[in-house]
N, C-alpha and C positions, 0 to 999 in steps of 0.2 A: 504494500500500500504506500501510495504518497502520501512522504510524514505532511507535509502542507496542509492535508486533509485535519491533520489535529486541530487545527484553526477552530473547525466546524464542531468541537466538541463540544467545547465551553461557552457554546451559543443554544445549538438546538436542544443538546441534553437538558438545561435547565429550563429552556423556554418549555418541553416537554413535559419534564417534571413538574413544573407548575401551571398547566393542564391538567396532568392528573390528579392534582390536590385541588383544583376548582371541579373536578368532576367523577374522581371517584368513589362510589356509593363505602366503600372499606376503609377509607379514612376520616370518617366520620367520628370514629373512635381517635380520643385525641393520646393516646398513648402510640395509636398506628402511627398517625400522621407526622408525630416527632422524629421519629424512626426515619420516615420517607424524608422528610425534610433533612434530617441531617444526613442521609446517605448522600442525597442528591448535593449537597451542600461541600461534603467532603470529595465527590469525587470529582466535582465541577473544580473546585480549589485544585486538587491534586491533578487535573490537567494544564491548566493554570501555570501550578509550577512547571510540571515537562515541557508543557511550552515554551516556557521561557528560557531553558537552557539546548533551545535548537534553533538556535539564531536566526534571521531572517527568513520568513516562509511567507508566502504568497501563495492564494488561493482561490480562484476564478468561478463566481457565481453563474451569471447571467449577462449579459446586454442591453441596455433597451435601444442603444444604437450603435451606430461606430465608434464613437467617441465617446459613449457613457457608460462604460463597462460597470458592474458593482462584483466588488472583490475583496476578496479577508488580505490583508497582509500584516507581519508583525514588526513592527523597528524598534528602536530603543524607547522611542516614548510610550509607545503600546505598551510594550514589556511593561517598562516602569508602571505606565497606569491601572495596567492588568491587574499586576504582584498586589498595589495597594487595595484595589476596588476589592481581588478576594481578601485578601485580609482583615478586610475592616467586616465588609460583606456576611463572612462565619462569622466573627464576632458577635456583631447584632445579632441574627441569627439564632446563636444558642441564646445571647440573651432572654431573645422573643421566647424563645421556650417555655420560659419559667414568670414572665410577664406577662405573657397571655394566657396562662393557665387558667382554665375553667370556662375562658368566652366562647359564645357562641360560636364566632365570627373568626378562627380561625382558619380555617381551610381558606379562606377569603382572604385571608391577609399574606400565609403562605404561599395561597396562589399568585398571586401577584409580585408576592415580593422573590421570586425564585422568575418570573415573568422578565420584571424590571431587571434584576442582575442579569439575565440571558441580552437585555438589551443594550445594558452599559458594558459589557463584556465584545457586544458588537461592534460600538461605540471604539475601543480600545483597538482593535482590529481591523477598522475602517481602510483601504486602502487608498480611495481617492472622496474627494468630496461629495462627489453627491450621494456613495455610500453611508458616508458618515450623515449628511442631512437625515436620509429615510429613516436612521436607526434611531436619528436625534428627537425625530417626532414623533415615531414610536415610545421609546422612552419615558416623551411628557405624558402620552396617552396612558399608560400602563402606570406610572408612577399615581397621576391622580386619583385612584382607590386608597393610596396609601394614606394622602392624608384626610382624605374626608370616611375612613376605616369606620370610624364610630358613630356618626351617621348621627350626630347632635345636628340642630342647627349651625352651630360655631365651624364644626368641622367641613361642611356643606360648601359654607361660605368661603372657607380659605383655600377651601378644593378648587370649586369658581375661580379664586380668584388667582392662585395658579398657575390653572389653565389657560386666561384671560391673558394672563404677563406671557407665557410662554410661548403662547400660539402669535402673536404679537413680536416678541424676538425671533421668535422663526422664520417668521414672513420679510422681516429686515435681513435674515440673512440670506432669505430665496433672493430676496432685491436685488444685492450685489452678485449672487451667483450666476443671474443673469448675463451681468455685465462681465463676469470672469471665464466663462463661455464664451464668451466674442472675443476676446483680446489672449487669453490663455493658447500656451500649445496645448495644455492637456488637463485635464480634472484630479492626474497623480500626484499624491502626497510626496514633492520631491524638495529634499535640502535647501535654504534658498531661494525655493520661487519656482514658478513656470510661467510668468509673463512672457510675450513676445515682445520682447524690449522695443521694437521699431515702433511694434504698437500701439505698445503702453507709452512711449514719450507722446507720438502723436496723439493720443486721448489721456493724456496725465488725469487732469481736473476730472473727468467721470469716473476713473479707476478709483480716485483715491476718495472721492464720494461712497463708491461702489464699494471701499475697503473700510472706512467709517459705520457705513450703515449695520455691512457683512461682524464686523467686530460689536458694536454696540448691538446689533440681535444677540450676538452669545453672552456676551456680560447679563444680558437681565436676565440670566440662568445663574449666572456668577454674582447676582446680586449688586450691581453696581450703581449708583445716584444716576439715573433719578429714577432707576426700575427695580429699587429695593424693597419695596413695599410689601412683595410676598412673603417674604423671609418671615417677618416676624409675628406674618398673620398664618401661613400654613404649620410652621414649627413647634407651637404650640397647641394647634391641633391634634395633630399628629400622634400617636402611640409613640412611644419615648424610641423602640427599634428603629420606625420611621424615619424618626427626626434625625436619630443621628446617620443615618443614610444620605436622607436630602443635605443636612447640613458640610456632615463629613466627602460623599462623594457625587451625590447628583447637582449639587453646584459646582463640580469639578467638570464635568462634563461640559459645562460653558467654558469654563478656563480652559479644556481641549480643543475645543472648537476653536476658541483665539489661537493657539499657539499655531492649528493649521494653517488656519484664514495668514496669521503673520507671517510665519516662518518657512510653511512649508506649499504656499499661494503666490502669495503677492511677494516677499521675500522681505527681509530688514532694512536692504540699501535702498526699497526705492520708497518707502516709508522716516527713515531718517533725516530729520530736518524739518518736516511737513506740517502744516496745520492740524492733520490728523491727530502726530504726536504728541502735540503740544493740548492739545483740546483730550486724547486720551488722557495723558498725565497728571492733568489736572480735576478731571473727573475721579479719576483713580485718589487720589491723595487727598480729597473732599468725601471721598467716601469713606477711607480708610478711620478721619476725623469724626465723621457725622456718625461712622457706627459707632465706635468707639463712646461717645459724646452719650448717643441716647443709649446705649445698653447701660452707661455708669446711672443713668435716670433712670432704668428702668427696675422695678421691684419685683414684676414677678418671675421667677429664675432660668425655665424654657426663653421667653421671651427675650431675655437679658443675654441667654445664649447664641439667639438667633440675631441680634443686634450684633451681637461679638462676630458672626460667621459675615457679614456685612463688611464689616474691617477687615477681617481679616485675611480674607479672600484678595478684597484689595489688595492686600498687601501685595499679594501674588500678579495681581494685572500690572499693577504698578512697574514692578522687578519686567513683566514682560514688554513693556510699552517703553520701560529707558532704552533697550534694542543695543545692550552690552552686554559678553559674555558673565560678566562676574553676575550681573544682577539676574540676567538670566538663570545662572547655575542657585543663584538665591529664591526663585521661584519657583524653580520644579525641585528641588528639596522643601518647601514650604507645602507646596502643592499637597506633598507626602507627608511631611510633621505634620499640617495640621486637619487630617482625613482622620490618622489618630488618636488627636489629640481632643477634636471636638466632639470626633463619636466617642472617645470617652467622658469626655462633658457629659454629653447629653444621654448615655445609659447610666451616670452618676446621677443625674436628674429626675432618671428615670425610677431607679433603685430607690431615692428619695421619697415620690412622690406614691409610689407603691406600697412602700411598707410602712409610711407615717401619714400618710392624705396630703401634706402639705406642701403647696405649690409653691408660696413665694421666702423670696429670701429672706423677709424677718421673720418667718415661722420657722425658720430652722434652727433657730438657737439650740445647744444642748444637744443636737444630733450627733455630734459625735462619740460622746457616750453610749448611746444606741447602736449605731454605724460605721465604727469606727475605722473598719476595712474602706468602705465605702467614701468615706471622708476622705483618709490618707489618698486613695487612687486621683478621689477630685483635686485634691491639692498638689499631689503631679503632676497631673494634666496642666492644671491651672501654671504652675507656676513654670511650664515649658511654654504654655501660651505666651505666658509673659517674656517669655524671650531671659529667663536668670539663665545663665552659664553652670554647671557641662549641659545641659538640656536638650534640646534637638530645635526649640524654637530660638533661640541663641545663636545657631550656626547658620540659620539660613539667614536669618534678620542681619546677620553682621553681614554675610554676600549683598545683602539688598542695599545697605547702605553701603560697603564700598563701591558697588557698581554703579549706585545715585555720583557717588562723588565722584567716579574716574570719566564721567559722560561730557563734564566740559559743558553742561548746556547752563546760561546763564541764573534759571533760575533755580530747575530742579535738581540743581547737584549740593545744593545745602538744604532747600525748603523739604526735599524727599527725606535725608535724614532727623530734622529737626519734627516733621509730623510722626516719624514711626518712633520717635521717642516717646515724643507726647503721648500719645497711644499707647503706647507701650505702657508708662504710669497708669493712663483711666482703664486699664487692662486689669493692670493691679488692684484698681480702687476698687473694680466690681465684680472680680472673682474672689481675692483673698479674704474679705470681711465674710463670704460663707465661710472658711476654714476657721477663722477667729471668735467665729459667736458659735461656732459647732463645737468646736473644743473648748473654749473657755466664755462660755457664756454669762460668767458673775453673777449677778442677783438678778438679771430677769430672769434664771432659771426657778427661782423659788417663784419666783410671782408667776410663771408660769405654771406650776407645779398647784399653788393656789386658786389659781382661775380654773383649772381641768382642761388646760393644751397641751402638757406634755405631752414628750412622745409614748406612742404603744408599745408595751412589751408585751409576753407573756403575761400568766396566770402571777407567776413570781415576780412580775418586774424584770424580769433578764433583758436583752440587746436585744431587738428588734431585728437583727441584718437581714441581709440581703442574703438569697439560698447561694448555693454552688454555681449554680446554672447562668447567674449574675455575676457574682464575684472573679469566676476565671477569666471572662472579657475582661471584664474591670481591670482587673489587674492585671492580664497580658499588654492593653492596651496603654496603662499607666507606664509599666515596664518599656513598652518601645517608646513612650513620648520622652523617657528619661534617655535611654540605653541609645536610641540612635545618636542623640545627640553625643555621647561617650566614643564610638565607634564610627564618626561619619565620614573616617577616610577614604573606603572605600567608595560612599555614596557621591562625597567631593570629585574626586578622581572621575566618575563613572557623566554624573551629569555636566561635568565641566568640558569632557569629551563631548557630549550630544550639542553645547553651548557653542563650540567648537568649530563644529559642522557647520551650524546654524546661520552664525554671524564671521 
């Protein structure tokens, strides 16, 4: 067999399996369906991996003409975004197991959500552009069950609203694909660019519209000013699995899209210098402020999370929109810290909000007395968010800013570093005060204690935690947001090579 054919593995098999979990009569039993879900789970991963150590493969679907071939192939950014998506992907995953225990609506959410992974797996795999569009709308289509799951009102609404943002950036980025069609040699994802240079000078002004529109449709996937607004209405919605999906990798999925549309479309040199850049970078760095800004405002703690994934994303468009290799190799290392680092945010959030009722940040005083696995894992997370040193948010954040500074460009080679600081504090202001009042909560534990809000324990008062089935995420995912950053030589080396190519 052609190994190339592996490609199709860790697309249809799970797209498969999660059919059979929306429609088979024998998994209705929810002890069967854990079973199903994590076979399917583990061996989708475990192809995932073999893929990834048989280098460049390419894989030929279909045609719809001469020129619009749709085809799997793998490069170094696939790999990367593959390794991460399954990664994070199991994690939630087993989460869900033990989170969704007892509801109805399981088979329902594992169908879809084994659905969605077969699609962002696609995503990863894309060969040329208009590949990657089909999968990209699929994706939106199949993700919205996720967050409108429980089927409140609330959830309803941010389903809607979603869709409404998504379908919206899509169509901005059919726009320009338009135009990339007419002036391109070819729709393949190649190093650099595939402009026909004669004919892009001669149509600069519509290409580079074309390549504005084309990037600002994927940003409102990636959360960007002024198309941020679903972020902090679907994320709370959402089943806490969900969220940290959407938060951790299906807004990744837009920062893919960008890095093809830039790098590997229209190319860095005919973008450098532009109105374009100038107009991205500044959107980027108002975003990075503005999330930051209302997450420190915000009280209830999902929400406060999904303000954070607003920022912090930025951060990453930012690093891609300076069109340097250092900042580059600083974004797609961030891309990766922080898929881990949020989805463990938000199954800490999740873990919270399941075994105590409570949603917002001043209800949590005293949990970590209760929680206290659960605490420490949030307070890793958090405190690699924050960018503290050895961490993994540290190493990219330091590429982001020397590659702000080494750009030469008058304004964003100081204002880039002096916003990701700033942020970087209101980062601190609104993750660390949960670790500070969880563990040492003072005397409103007594008065809490008094009023009847403390946390639940048992019959005896014991700890409240989080089962197994919680915890191992947790803490695998706390462990890589600390531990890469300890070990990121190799990841240095590897994406500063892709950086390389690129620019």
């Amino acid at each position: 067999m052609d190994r190339s054919a592996l490609l199709l593995f860790p697309i249809w098999f799970p797209a498969a399996a999660g059919l059979g979990a929306l429609l088979l009569p024998a998994l209705r039993k929810e002890r069967a369906l854990v079973r199903y879900v994590g076979t399917a789970l583990a061996l989708t991963a475990l192809s995932v991996v073999l893929i990834a150590f048989q280098g460049d493969l390419s894989f030929p679907l279909f045609s719809l003409t001469s020129r619009l071939p749709v085809f799997f192939r793998q490069d170094s950014v696939g790999r990367m975004f593959g390794l991460t998506v399954t990664a994070v992907w199991t994690a939630a995953g087993v989460f869900a197991f033990s989170y969704l225990e007892g509801r109805a609506e399981n088979r329902r959410f594992f169908g879809f959500y084994l659905l969605v992974y077969a699609a962002v797996n696609a995503l990863a795999y894309a060969g040329n552009l208009i590949t990657f569009y089909f999968f990209y709308e699929m994706m939106t289509l199949l993700s919205m069950p996720l967050v409108l799951h429980d089927r409140t009102k609330e959830a309803i609404l941010a389903g809607l609203k979603y869709l409404f943002y998504s379908l919206f950036g899509a169509y901005l980025a059919l726009f320009g694909l338009f135009f990339v069609y007419r002036f391109a040699n070819t729709l393949t994802f190649t190093a650099k660019g595939v402009l026909d240079m004669g004919l892009a000078e001669d149509n600069r002004g519509i290409l580079l519209a074309a390549a504005f529109c084309m990037i600002l449709g994927f940003s409102v996937k990636a959360g960007m000013f002024p198309f941020h607004g679903w972020l902090p209405t679907a994320h709370p919605a959402a089943p806490a699995p969900a969220s940290a999906v959407l938060s951790g990798l299906i807004v990744k999925c837009g920062v893919l899209g960008i890095i093809r549309v830039i790098y590997y479309i229209f190319g860095a040199g005919f973008l450098r210098g532009t109105w374009v850049q100038t107009a991205l970078l500044s959107l980027s760095l108002l975003t990075v402020f503005l999330g930051s800004m209302l997450a420190y405002l915000e009280g209830g703690l999902k929400k406060r999370l999904a303000y954070s994934t607003v920022s912090q994303v930025s951060y990453i468009l930012f690093g891609l929109f300076l069109l340097e290799p250092a900042a580059l190799t600083g974004a797609l290392m961030h891309t990766v810290f922080h898929a881990f680092i949020k989805s463990g945010l938000f199954l800490c959030a999740g873990a919270f909000i399941v075994r105590t009722g409570k949603q917002r940040v001043q209800e949590l005083r005293g949990v970590g007395g209760r929680m206290p696995v659960t605490l420490w894992c949030f307070t890793l997370c958090a405190l690699a968010l924050v960018g503290i040193p050895p961490a993994s948010g540290f190493i990219s954040k330091w590429y982001l800013c020397m590659g702000s500074l080494r750009t030469g460009l008058p304004l964003f080679s100081w204002l880039g570093p002096v916003v990701l600081l700033v942020s970087a504090l209101l980062t601190a202001g609104y993750l660390l005060p949960v670790t500070a009042r969880g563990f040492f909560p003072g005397e409103d534990a007594a008065e809490d204690a008094r009023a009847g809000t403390a946390f639940p324990g048992d019959a005896a008062g014991n700890a409240a935690e989080a089962d197994r089935r919680m915890l191992i995420p947790l803490i695998v995912l706390a462990a890589l947001a600390v531990l890469l950053g300890l070990v990121s030589g190799p990841l240095i080396r590897s994406f500063s090579a892709v950086a390389g190519q690129l620019i």
